[in-house]
C-alpha positions as CSV (number, residue, x, y, z in Angstrom):
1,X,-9.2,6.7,24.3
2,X,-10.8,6.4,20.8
3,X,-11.0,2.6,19.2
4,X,-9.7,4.1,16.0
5,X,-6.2,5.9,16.8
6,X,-5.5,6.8,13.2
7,X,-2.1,6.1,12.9
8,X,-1.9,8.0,10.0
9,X,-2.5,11.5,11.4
10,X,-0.4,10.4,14.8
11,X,2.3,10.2,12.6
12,X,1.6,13.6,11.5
13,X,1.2,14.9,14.5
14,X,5.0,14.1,15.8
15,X,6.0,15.7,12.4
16,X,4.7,18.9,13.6
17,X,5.7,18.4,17.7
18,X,7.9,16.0,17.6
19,X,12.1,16.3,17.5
20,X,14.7,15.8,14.1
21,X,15.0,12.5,15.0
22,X,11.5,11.2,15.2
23,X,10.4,13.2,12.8
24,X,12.9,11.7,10.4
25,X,11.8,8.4,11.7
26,X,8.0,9.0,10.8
27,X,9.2,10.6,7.3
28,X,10.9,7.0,6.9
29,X,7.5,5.2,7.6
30,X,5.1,7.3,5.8
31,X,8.0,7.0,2.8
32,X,7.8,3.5,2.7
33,X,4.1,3.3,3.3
34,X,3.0,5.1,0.5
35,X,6.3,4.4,-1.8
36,X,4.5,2.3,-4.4
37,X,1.5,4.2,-5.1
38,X,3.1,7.4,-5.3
39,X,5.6,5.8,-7.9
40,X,2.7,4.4,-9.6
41,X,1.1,7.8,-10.0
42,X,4.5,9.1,-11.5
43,X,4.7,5.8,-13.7
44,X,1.1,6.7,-15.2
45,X,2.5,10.0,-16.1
46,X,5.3,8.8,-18.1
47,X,7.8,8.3,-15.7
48,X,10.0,5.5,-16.1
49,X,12.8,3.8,-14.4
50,X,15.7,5.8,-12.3
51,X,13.6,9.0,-13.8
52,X,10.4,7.6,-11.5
53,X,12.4,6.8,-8.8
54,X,14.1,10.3,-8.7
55,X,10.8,11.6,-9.2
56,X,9.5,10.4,-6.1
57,X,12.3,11.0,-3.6
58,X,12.1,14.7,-4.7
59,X,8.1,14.5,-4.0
60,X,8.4,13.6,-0.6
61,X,11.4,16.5,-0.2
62,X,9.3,19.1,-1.5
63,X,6.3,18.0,0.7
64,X,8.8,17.8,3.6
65,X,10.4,20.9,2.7
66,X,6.8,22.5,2.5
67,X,5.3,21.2,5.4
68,X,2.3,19.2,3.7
69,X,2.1,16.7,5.9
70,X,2.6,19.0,8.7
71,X,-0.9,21.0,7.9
72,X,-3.0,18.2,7.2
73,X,-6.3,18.3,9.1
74,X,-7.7,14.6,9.6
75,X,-11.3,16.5,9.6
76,X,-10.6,17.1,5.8
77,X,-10.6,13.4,5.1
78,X,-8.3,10.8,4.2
79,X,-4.7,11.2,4.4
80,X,-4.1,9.3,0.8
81,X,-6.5,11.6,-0.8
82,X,-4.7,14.8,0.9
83,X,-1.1,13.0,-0.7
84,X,-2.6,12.3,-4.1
85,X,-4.2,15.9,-4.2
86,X,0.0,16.8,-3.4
87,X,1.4,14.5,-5.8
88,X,-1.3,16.1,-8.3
89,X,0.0,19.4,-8.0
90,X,3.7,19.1,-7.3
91,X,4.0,16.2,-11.1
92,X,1.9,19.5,-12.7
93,X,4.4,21.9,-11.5
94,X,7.8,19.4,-12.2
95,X,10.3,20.2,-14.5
96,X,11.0,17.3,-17.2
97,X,13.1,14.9,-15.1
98,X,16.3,15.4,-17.4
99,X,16.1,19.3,-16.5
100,X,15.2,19.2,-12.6
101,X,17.9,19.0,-10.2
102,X,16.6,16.4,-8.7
103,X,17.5,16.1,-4.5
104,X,17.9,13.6,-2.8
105,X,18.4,13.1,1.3
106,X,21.9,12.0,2.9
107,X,21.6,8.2,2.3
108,X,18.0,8.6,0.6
109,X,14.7,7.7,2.2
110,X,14.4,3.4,2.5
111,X,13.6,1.5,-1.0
112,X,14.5,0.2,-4.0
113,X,14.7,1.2,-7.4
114,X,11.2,0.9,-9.4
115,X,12.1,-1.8,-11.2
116,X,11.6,-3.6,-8.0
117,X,7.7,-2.6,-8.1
118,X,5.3,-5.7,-7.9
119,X,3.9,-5.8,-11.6
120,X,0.7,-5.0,-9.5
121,X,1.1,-1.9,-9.1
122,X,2.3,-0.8,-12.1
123,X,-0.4,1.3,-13.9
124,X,-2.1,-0.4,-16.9
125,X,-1.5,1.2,-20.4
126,X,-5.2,2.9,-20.3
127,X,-5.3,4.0,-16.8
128,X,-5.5,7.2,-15.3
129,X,-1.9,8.0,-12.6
130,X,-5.0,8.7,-10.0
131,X,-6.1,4.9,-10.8
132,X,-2.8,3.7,-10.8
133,X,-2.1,5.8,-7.4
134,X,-5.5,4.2,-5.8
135,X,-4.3,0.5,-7.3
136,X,-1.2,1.2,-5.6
137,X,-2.6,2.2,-2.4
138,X,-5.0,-1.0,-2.6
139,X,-2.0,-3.1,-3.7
140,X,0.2,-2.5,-1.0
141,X,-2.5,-2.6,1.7
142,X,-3.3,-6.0,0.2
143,X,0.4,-6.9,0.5
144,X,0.7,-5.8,4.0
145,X,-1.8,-7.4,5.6
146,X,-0.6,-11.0,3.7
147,X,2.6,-10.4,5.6
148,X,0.5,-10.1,8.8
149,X,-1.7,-13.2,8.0
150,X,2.1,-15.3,7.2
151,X,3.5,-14.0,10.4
152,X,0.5,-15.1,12.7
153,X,0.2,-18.4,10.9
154,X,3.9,-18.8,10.7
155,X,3.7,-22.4,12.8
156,X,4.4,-25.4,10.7
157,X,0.8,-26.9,11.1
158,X,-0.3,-23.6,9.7
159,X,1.8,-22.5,6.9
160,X,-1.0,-24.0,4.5
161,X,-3.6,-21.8,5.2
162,X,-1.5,-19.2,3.8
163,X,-0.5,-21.1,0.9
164,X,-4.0,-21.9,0.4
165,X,-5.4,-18.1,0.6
166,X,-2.7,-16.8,-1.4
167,X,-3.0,-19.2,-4.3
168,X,-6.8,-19.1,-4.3
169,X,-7.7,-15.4,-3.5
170,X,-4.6,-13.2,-3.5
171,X,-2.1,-14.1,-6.8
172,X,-5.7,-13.9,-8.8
173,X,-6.0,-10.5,-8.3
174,X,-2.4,-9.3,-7.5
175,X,-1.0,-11.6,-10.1
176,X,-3.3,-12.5,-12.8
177,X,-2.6,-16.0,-12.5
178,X,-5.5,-18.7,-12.8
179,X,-6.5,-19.9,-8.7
180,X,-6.0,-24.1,-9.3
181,X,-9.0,-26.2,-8.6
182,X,-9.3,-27.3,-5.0
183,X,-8.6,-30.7,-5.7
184,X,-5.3,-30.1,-7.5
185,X,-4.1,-27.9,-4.9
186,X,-5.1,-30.8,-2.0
187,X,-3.2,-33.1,-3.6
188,X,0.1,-31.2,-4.3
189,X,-0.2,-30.4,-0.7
190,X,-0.7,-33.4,0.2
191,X,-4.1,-32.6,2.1
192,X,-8.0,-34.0,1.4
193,X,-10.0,-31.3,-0.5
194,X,-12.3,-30.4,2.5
195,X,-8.9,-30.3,4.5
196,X,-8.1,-26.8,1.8
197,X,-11.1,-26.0,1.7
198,X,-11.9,-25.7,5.9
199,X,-8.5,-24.0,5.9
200,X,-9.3,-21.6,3.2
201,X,-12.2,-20.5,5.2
202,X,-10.2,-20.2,8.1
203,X,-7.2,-18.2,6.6
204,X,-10.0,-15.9,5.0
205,X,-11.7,-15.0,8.6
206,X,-8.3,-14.4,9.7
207,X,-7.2,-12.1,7.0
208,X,-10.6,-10.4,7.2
209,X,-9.9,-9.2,10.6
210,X,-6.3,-8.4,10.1
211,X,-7.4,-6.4,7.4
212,X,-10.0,-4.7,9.5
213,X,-7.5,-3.9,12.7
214,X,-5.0,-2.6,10.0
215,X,-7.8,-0.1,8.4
216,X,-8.6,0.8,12.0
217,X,-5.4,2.6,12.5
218,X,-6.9,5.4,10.5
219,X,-10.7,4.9,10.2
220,X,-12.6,6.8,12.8
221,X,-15.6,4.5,12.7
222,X,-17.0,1.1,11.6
223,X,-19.0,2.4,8.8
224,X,-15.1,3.9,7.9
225,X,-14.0,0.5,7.9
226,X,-16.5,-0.8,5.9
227,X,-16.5,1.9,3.4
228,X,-12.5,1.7,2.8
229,X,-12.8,-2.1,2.3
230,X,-15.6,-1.7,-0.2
231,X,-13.2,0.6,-2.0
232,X,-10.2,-1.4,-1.7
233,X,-12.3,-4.0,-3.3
234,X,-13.5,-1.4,-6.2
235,X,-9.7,0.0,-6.6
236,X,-8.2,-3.9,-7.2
237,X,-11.1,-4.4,-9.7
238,X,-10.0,-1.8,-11.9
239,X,-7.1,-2.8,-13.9
């Protein structure tokens, strides 16, 4: 069996073989996967509020209702650039949001309304919806990982190399806000500065890998690794 499973195109594969019920199962996960930047995208466009988060459950009807998901072709290349190349052409085709009847599954897919979005992902003023949808992407892969770093470092003798990595390398970027020097951040946790700063290098290798293993589910390669971290990195640079 192939190192690189691709979760991505598994899940599309038991949307075209698989029964109602797992198939409304993977619909759930691939909602909430790619939720944000999808909203972002719609956000870039003008989209605002309820309107955006209309907007978005009627995208992933129409792509259900279509099939898209069902005819993508991992060969073609990645799935988030097969879903923004959908998003592209369903927003062109989209009635102004006060005209479309707008449909919505029994119950709705998972999530909450837009103003929930992180201010993250939410597409700068001069940005393209493709940049905002990339950010998004970036943004939320980001996000998911952290979770995975805070659950495998959940222990109480190792809550503070999360606190550490997310106050000096993640709210920076996600957040804007200043990282605090090392010594301030030593003493309000009551640590020695090389204490913060070992940890910091510790929580860092750790996040590296889980970031790795999580681009792994769909890479096909290394070098695929490598390449989407690089443009992870490019996509949280941009504002």
């Amino acid at each position: 069996m192939s190192a690189f499973p691709r979760t991505d195109w598994i899940r599309l594969a038991a949307l075209r073989e698989g029964g109602a019920e797992e198939k409304q199962r993977v619909l759930g996960e691939l909602f909430v996967r790619y939720r944000e930047p999808v909203l972002a995208y719609l956000r870039g466009r003008g989209a605002r509020n309820e309107q955006a988060e209309d907007l978005v459950q009627d995208f992933f009807l129409h792509a259900i209702q279509h099939g898209l998901f069902e005819k993508a072709d991992a060969a073609r290349g990645r799935f988030r650039n097969l879903l923004l190349t959908a998003l592209q052409h369903y927003a062109a085709k989209a009635h102004r949001a006060e005209h479309a009847q707008l449909r919505r599954p029994a119950g709705g897919f998972a999530g909450g309304d837009v103003a929930d979005l992180p201010e993250a992902v939410l597409p700068a003023d001069h940005a393209t919806p493709e940049r905002a949808f990339l950010r998004g992407w970036a943004v939320t892969l980001v996000r998911r990982v952290l979770a995975a770093l805070k659950a495998e470092y959940a222990g109480p003798d190792r809550r503070a190399h999360v606190e550490i990595f997310h106050r000096l390398m993640i709210a920076p970027v996600l957040e804007g806000s200043a990282a605090p020097a090392q010594r301030d951040l030593a003493r309000q946790l009551g640590l020695t500065e090389k204490e913060v700063a070992n940890r910091l290098v510790t929580a860092r290798r750790a996040y590296q890998r889980l970031l790795r293993a999580e681009i792994a589910t769909y890479a096909r390669s290394e070098a695929e690794i490598d390449e989407e971290v690089r443009e992870l990195f490019q996509h949280l640079s941009q504002p």
